[in-house]
PQR file with spaces between the fields and no chain letter, atoms N, CA, C, O and H, PARSE charges and radii, in Angstrom:
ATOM       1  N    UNK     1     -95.139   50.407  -22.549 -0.4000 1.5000
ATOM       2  CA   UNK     1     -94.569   49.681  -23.668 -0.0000 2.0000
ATOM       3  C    UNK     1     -95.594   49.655  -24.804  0.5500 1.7000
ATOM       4  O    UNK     1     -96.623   48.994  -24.663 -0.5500 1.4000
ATOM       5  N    UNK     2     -95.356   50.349  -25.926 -0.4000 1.5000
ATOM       6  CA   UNK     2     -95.913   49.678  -26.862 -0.0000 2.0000
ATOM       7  C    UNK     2     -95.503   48.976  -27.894  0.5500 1.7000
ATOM       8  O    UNK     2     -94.383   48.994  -28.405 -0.5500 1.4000
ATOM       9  H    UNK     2     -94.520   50.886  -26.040  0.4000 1.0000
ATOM      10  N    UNK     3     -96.956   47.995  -28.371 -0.4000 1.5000
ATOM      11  CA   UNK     3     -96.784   47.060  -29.619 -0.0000 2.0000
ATOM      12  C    UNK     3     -96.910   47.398  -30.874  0.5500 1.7000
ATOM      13  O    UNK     3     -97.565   48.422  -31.067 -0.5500 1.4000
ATOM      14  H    UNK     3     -97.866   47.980  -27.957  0.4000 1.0000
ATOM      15  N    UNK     4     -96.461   46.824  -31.846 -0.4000 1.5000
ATOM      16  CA   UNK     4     -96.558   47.264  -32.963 -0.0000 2.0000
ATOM      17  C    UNK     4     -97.072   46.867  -33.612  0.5500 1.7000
ATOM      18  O    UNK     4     -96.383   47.657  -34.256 -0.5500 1.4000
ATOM      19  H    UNK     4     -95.929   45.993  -31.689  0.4000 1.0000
ATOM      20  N    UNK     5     -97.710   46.352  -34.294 -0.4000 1.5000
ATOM      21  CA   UNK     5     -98.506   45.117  -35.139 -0.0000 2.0000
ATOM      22  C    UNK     5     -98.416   45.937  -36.403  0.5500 1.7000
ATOM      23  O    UNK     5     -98.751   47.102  -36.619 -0.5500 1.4000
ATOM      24  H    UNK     5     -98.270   45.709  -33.771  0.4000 1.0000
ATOM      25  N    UNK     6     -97.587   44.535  -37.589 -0.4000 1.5000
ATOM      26  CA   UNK     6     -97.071   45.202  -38.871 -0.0000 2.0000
ATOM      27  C    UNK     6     -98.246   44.115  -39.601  0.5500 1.7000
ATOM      28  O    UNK     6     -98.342   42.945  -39.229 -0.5500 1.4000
ATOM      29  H    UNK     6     -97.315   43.589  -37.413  0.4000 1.0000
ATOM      30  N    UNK     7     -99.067   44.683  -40.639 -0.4000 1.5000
ATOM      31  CA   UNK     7     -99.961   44.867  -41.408 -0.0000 2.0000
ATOM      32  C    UNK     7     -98.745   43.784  -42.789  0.5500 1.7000
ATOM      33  O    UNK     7     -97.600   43.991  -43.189 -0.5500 1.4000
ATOM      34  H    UNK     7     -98.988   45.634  -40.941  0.4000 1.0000
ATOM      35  N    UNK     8    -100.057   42.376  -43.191 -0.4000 1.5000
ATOM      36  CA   UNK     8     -99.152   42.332  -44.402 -0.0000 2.0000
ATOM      37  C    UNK     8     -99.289   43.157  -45.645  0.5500 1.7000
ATOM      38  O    UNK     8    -100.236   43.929  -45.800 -0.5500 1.4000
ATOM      39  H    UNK     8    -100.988   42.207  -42.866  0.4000 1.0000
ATOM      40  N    UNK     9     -98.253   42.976  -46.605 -0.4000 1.5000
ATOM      41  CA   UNK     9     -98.479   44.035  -47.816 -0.0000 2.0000
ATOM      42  C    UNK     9     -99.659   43.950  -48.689  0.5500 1.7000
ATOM      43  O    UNK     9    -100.195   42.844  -48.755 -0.5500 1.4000
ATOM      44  H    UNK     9     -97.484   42.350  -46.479  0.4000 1.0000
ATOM      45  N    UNK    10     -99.995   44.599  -49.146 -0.4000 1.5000
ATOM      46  CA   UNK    10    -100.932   44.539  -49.833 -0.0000 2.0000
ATOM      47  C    UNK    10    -101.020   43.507  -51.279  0.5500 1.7000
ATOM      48  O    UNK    10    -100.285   43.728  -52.241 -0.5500 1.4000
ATOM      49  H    UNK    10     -99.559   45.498  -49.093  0.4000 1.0000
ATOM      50  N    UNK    11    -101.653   42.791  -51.271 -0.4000 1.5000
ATOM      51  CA   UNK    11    -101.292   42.154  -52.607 -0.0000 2.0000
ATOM      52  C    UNK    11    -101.408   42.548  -54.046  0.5500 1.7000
ATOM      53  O    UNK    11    -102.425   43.185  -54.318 -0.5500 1.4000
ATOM      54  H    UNK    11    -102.250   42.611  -50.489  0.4000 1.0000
ATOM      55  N    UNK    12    -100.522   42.284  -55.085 -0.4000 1.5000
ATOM      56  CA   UNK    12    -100.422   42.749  -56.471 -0.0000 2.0000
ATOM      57  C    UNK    12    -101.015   41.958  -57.186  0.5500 1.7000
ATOM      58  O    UNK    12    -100.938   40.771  -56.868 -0.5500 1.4000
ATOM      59  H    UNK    12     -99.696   41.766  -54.864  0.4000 1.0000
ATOM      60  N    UNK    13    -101.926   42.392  -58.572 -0.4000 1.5000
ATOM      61  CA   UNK    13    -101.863   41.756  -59.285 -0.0000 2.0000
ATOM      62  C    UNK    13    -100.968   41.429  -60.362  0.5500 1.7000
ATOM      63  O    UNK    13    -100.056   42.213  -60.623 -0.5500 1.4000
ATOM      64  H    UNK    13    -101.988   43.356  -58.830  0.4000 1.0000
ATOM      65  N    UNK    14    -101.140   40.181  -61.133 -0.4000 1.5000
ATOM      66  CA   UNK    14     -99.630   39.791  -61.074 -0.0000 2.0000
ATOM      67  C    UNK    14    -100.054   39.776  -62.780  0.5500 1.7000
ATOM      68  O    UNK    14     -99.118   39.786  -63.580 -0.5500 1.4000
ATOM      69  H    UNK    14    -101.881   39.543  -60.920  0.4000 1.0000
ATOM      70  N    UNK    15    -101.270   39.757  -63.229 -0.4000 1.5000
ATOM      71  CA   UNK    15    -101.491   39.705  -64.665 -0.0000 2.0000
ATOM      72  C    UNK    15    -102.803   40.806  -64.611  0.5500 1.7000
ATOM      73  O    UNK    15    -103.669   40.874  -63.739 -0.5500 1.4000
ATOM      74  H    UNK    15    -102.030   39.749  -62.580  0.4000 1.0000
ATOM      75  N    UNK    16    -102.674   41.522  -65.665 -0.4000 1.5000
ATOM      76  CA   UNK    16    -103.605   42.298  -66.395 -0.0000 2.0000
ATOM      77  C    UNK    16    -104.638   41.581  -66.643  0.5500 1.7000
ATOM      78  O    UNK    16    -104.781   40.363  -66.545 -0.5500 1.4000
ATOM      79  H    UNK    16    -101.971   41.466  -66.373  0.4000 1.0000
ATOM      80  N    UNK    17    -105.821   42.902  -67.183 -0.4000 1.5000
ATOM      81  CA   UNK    17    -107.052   42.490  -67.940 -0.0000 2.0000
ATOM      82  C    UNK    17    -106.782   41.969  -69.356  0.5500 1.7000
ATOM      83  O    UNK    17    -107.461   41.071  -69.853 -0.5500 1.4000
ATOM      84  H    UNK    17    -105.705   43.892  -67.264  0.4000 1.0000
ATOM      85  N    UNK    18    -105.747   42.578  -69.992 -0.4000 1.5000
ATOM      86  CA   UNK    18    -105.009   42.696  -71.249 -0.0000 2.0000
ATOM      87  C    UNK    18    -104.233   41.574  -71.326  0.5500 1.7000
ATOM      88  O    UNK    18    -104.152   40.885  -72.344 -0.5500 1.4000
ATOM      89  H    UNK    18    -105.195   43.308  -69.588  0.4000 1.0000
ATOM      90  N    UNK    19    -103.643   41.349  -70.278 -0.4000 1.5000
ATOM      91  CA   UNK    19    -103.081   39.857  -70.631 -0.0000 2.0000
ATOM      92  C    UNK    19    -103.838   38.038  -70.071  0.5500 1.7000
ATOM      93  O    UNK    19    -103.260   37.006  -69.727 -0.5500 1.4000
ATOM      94  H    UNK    19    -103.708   41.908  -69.452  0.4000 1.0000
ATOM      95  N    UNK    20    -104.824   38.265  -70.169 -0.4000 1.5000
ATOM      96  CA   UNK    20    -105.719   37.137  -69.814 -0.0000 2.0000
ATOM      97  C    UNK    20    -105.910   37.402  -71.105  0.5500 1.7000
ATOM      98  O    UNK    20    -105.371   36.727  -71.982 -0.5500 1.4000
ATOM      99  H    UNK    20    -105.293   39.103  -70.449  0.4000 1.0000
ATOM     100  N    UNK    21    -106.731   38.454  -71.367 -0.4000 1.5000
ATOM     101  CA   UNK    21    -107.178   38.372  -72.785 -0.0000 2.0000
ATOM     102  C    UNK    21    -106.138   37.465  -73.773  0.5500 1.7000
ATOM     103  O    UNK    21    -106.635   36.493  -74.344 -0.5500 1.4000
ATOM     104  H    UNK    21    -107.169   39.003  -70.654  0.4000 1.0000
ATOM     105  N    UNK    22    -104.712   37.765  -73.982 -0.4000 1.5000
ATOM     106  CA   UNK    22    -104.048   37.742  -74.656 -0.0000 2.0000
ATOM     107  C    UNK    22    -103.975   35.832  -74.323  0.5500 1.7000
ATOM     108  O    UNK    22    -103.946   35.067  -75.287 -0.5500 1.4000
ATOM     109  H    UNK    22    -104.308   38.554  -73.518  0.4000 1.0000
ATOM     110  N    UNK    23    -103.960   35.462  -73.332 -0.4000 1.5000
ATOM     111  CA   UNK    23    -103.924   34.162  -72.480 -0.0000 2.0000
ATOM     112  C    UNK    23    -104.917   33.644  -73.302  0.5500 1.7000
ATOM     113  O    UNK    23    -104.495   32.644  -73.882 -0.5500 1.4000
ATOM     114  H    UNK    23    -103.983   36.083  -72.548  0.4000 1.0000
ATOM     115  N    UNK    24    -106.328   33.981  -73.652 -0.4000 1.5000
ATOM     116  CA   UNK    24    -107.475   33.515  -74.309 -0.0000 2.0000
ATOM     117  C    UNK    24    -106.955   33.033  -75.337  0.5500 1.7000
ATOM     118  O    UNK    24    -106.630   31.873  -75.590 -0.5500 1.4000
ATOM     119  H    UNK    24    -106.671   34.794  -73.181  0.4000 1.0000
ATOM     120  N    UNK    25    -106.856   34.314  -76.154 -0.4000 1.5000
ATOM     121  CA   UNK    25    -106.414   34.175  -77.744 -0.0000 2.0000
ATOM     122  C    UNK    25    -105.499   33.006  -77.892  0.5500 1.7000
ATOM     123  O    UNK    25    -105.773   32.254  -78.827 -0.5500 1.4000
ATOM     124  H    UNK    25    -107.120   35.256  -75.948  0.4000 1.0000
ATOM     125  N    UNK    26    -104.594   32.742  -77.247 -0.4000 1.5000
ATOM     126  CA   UNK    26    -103.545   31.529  -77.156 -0.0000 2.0000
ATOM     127  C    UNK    26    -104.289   30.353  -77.145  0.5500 1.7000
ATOM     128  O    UNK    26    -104.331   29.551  -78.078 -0.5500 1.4000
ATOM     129  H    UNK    26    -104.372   33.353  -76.488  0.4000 1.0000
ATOM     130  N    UNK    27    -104.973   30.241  -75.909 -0.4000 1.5000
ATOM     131  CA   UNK    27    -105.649   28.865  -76.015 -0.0000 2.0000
ATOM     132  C    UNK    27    -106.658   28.394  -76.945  0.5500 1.7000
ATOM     133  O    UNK    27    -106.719   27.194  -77.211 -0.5500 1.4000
ATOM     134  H    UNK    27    -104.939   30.893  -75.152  0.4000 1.0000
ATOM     135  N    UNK    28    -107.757   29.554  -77.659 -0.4000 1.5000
ATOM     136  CA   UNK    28    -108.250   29.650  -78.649 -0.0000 2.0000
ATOM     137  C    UNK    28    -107.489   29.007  -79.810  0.5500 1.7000
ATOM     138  O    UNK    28    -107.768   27.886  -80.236 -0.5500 1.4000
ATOM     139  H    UNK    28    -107.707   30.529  -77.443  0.4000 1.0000
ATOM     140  N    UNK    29    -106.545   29.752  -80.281 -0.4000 1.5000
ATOM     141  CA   UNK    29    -105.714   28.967  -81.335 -0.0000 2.0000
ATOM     142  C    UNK    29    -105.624   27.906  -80.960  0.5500 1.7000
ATOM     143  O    UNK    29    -106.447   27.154  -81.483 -0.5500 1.4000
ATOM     144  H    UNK    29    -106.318   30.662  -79.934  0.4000 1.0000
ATOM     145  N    UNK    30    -104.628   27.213  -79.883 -0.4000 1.5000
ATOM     146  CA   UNK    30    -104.745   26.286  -79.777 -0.0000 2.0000
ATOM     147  C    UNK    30    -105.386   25.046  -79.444  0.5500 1.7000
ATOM     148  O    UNK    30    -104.976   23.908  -79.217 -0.5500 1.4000
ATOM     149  H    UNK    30    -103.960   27.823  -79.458  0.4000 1.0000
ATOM     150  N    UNK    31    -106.423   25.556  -79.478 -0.4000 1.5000
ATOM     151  CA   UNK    31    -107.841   24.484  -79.492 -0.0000 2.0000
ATOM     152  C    UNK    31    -108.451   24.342  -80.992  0.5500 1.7000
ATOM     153  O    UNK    31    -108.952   23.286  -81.378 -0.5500 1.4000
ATOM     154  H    UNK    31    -106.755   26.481  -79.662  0.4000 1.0000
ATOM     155  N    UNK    32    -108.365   25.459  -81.766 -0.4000 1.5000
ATOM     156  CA   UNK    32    -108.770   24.910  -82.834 -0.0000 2.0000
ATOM     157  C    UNK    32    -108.016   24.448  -83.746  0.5500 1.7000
ATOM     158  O    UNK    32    -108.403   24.005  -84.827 -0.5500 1.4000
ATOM     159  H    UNK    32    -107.958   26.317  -81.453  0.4000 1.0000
ATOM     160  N    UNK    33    -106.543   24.547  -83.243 -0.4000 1.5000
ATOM     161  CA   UNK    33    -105.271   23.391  -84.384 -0.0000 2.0000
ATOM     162  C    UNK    33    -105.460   22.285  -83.623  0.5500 1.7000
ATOM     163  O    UNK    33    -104.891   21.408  -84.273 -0.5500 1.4000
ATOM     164  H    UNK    33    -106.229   24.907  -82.364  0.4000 1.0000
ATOM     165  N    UNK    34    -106.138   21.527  -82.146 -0.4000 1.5000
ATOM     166  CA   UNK    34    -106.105   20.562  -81.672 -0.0000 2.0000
ATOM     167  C    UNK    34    -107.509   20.068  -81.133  0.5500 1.7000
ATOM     168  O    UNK    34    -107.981   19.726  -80.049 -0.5500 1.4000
ATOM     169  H    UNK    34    -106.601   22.239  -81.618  0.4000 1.0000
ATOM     170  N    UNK    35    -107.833   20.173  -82.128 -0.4000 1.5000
ATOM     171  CA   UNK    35    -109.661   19.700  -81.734 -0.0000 2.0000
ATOM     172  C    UNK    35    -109.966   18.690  -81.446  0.5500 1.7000
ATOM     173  O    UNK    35    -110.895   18.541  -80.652 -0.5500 1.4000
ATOM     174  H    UNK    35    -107.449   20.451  -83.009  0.4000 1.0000
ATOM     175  N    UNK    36    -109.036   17.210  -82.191 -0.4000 1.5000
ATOM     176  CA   UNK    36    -109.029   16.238  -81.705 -0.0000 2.0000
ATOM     177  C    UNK    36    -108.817   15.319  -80.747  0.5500 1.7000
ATOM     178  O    UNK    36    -109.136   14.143  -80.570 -0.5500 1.4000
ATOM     179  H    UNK    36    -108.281   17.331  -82.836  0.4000 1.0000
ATOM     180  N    UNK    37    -107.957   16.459  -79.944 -0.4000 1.5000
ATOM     181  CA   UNK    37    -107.007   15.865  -78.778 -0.0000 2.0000
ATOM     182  C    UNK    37    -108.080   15.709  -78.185  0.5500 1.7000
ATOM     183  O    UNK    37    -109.138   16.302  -78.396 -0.5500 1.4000
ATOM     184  H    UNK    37    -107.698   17.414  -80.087  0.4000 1.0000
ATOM     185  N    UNK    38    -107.726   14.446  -76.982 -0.4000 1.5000
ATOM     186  CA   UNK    38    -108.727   14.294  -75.608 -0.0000 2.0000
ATOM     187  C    UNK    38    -108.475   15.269  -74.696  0.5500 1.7000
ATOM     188  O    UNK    38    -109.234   15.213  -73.729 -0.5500 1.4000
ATOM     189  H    UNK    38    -106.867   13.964  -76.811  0.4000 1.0000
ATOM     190  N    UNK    39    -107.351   16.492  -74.658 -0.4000 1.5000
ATOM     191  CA   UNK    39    -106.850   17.294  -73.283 -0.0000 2.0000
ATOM     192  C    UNK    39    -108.008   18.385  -73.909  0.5500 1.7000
ATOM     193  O    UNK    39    -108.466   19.072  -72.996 -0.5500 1.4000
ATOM     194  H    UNK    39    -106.735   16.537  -75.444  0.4000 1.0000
ATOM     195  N    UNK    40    -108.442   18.626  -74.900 -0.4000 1.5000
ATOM     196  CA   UNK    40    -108.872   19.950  -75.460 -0.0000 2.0000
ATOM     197  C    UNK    40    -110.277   20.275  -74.703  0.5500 1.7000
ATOM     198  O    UNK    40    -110.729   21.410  -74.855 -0.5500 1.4000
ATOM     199  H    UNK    40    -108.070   18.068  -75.642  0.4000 1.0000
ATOM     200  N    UNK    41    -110.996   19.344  -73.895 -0.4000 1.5000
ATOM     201  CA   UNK    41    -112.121   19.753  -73.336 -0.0000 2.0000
ATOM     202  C    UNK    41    -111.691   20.788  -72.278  0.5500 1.7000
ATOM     203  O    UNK    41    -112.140   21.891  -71.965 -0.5500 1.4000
ATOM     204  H    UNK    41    -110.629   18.422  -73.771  0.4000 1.0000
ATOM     205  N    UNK    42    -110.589   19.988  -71.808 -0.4000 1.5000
ATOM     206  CA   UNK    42    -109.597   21.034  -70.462 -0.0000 2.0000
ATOM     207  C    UNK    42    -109.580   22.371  -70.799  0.5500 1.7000
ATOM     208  O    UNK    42    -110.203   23.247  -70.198 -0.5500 1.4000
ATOM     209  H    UNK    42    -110.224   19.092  -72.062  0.4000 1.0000
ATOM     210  N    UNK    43    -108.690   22.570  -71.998 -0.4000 1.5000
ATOM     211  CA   UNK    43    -108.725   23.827  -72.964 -0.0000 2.0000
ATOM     212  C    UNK    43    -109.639   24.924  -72.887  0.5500 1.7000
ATOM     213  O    UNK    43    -109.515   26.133  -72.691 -0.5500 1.4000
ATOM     214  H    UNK    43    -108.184   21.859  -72.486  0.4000 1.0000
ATOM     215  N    UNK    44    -110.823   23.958  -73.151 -0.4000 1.5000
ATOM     216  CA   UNK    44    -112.209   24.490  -73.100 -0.0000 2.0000
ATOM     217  C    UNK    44    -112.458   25.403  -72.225  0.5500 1.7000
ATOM     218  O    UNK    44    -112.786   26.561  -72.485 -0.5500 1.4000
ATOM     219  H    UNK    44    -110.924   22.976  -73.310  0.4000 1.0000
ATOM     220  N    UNK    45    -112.252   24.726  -70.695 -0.4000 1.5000
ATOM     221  CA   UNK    45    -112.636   24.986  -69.909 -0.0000 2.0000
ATOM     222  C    UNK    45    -111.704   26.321  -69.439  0.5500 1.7000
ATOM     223  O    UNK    45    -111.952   27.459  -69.040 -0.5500 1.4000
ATOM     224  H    UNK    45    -111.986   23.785  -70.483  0.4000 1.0000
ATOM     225  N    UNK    46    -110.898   25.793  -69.624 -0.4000 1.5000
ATOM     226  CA   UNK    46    -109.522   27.228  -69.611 -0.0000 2.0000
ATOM     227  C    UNK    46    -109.922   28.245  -69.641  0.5500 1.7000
ATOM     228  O    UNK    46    -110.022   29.192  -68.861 -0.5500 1.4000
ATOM     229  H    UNK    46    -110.697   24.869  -69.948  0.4000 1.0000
ATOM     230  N    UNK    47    -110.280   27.930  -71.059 -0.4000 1.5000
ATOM     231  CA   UNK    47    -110.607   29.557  -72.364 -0.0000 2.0000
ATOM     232  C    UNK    47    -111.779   30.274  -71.269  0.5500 1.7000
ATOM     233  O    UNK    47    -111.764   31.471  -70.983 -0.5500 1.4000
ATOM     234  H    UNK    47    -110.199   27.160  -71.693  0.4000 1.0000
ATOM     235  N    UNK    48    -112.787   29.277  -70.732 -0.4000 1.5000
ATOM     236  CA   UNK    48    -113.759   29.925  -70.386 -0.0000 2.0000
ATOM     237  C    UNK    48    -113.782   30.408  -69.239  0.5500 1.7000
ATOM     238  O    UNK    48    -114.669   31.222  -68.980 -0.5500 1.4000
ATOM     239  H    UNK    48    -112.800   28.305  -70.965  0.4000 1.0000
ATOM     240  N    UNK    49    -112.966   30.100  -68.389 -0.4000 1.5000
ATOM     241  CA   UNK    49    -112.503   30.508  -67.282 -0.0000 2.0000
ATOM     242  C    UNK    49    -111.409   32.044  -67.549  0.5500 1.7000
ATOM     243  O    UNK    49    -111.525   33.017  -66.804 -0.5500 1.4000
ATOM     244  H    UNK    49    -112.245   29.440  -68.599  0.4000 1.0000
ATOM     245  N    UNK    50    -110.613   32.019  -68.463 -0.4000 1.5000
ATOM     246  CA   UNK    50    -109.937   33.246  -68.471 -0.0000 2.0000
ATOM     247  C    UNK    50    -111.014   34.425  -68.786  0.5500 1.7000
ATOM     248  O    UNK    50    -111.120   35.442  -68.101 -0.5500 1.4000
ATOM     249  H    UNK    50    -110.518   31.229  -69.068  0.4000 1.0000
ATOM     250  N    UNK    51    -111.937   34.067  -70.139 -0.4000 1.5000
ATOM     251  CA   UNK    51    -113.476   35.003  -69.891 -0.0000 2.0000
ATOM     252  C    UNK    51    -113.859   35.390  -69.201  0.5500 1.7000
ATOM     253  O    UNK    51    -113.949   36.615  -69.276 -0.5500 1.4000
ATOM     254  H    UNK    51    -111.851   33.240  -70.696  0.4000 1.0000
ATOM     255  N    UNK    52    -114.298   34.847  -68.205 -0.4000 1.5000
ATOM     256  CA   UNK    52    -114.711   35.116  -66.979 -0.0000 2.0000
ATOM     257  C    UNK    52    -113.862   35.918  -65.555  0.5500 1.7000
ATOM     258  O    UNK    52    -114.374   36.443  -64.566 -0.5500 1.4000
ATOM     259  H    UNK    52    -114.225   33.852  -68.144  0.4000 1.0000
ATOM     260  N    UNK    53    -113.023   35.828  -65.764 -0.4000 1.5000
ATOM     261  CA   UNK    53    -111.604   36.429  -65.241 -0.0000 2.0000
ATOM     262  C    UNK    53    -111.878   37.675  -65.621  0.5500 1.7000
ATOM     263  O    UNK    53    -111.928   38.492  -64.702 -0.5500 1.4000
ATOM     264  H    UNK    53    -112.607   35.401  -66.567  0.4000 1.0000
ATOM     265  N    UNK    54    -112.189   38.306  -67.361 -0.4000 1.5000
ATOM     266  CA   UNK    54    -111.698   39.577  -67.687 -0.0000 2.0000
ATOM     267  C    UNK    54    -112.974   40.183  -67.659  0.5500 1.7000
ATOM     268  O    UNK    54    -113.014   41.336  -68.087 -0.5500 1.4000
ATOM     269  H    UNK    54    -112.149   37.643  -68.108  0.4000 1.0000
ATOM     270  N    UNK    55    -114.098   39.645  -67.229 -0.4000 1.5000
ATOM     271  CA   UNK    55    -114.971   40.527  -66.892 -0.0000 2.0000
ATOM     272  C    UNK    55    -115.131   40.964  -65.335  0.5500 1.7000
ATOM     273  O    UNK    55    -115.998   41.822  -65.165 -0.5500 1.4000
ATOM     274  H    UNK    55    -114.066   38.708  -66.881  0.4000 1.0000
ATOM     275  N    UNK    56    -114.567   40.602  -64.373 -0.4000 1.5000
ATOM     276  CA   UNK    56    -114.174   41.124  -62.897 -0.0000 2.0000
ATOM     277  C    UNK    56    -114.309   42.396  -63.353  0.5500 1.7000
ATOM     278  O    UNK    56    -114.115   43.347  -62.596 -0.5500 1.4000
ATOM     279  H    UNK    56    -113.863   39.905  -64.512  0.4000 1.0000
């Protein structure tokens, strides 16, 4: 008798280098039309995190 052992699929990526980038630019703008807000440190952190993303 043999077994079969099925392998899971391989995983996709689900966003580009090109579209993080594009993800940046968004939050960029919108950090500097909302500079005042208290959420915008979050923002911050966002932006800098998608950076870091597109250099992988």
């Amino acid at each position: 008798m043999t077994t079969m052992t099925t392998e899971p699929a391989r995983a996709r990526a689900v966003l580009s280098n090109q579209d993080f980038k594009l993800l940046q630019e968004a939050v960029l703008f919108y950090m500097r039309a909302h500079e005042d807000d208290p959420i915008s440190s979050q923002y911050s952190n966002l932006y800098h995190r998608l950076g870091s993303a597109t250099r992988r």
